[in-house]
C-alpha positions in Angstrom: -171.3 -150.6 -65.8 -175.4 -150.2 -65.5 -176.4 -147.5 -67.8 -179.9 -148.1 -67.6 -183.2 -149.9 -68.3 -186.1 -149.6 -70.6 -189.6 -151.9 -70.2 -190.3 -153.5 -74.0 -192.8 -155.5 -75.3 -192.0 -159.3 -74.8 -191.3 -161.1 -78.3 -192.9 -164.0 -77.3 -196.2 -162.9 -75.2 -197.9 -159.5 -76.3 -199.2 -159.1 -73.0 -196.1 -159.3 -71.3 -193.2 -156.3 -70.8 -189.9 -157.7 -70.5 -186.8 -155.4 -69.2 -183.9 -154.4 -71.5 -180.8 -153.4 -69.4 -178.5 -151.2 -71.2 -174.9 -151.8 -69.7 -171.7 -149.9 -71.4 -170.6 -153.2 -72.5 -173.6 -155.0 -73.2 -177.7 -154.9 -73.6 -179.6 -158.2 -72.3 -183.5 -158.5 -72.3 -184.7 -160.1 -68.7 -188.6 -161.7 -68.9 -189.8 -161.3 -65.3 -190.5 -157.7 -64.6 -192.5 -158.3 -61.7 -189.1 -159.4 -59.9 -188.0 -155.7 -59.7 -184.8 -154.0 -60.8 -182.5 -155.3 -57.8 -183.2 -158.3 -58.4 -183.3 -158.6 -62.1 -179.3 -157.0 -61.5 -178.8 -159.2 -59.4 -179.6 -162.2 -61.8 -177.9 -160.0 -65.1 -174.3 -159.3 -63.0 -174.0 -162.8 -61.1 -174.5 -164.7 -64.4 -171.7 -162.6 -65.8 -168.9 -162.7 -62.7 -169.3 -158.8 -62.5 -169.4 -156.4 -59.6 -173.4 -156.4 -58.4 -173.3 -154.5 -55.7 -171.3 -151.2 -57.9 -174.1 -152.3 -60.3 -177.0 -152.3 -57.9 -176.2 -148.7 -56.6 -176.0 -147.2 -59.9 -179.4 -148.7 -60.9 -181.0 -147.8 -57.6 -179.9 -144.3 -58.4 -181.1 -144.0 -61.9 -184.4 -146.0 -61.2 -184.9 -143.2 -58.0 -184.2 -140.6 -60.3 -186.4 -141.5 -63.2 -189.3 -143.1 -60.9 -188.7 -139.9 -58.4 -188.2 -142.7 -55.7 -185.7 -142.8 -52.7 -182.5 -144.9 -52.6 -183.4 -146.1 -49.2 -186.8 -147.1 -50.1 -185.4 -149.6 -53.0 -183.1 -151.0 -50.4 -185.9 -151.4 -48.3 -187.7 -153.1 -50.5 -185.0 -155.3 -51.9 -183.9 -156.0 -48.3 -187.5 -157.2 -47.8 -188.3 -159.1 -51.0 -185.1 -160.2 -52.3 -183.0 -162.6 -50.0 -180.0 -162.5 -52.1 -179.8 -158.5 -51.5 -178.3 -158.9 -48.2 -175.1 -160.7 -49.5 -174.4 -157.4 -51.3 -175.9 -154.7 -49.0 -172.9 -153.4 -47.1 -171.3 -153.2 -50.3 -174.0 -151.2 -52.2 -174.3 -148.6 -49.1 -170.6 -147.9 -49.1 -170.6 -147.3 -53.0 -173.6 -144.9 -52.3 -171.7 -143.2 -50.0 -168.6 -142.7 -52.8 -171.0 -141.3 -55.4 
């Protein structure tokens, strides 16, 4: 399950941050971190057949946390910027309601 997520300096462009998502069973370094975190999870769980929407609530709680932001404001914006977030929306709000 999402852990969390660290910015690092891209090994192939120096002016470029790239994100490193820290899972409990893996670590994968995603290039386009003006895509945003939902969708960057998005892209990291799909790829790997595993639950997005469980993942997507856990990051939207630790990026609120860390970036003192509000769940419902990085639904909003996924919901507005991110087409794909809609397939897994009713799912993320009912694991936000379990935690």
């Amino acid at each position: 399950m999402f852990i969390s997520c660290e910015y690092v300096k891209s090994s192939t462009n120096p002016d470029r941050w790239d994100y490193n998502l820290i899972d409990s069973e893996f670590k994968e370094i995603f290039g386009d971190f003006e895509a945003g975190i939902g969708s960057f999870v998005i892209d990291i769980y799909e790829k790997r057949n595993l639950n997005v929407a469980a993942n997507l609530a856990k990051a939207f709680i630790w990026y609120g946390k860390k970036y003192n932001l509000a769940v419902r404001d990085l639904i909003k914006y996924n919901k507005q910027y991110d087409p794909r977030f809609s397939k897994y929306e009713e799912d993320v709000n009912r694991y936000l309601i379990l935690v």
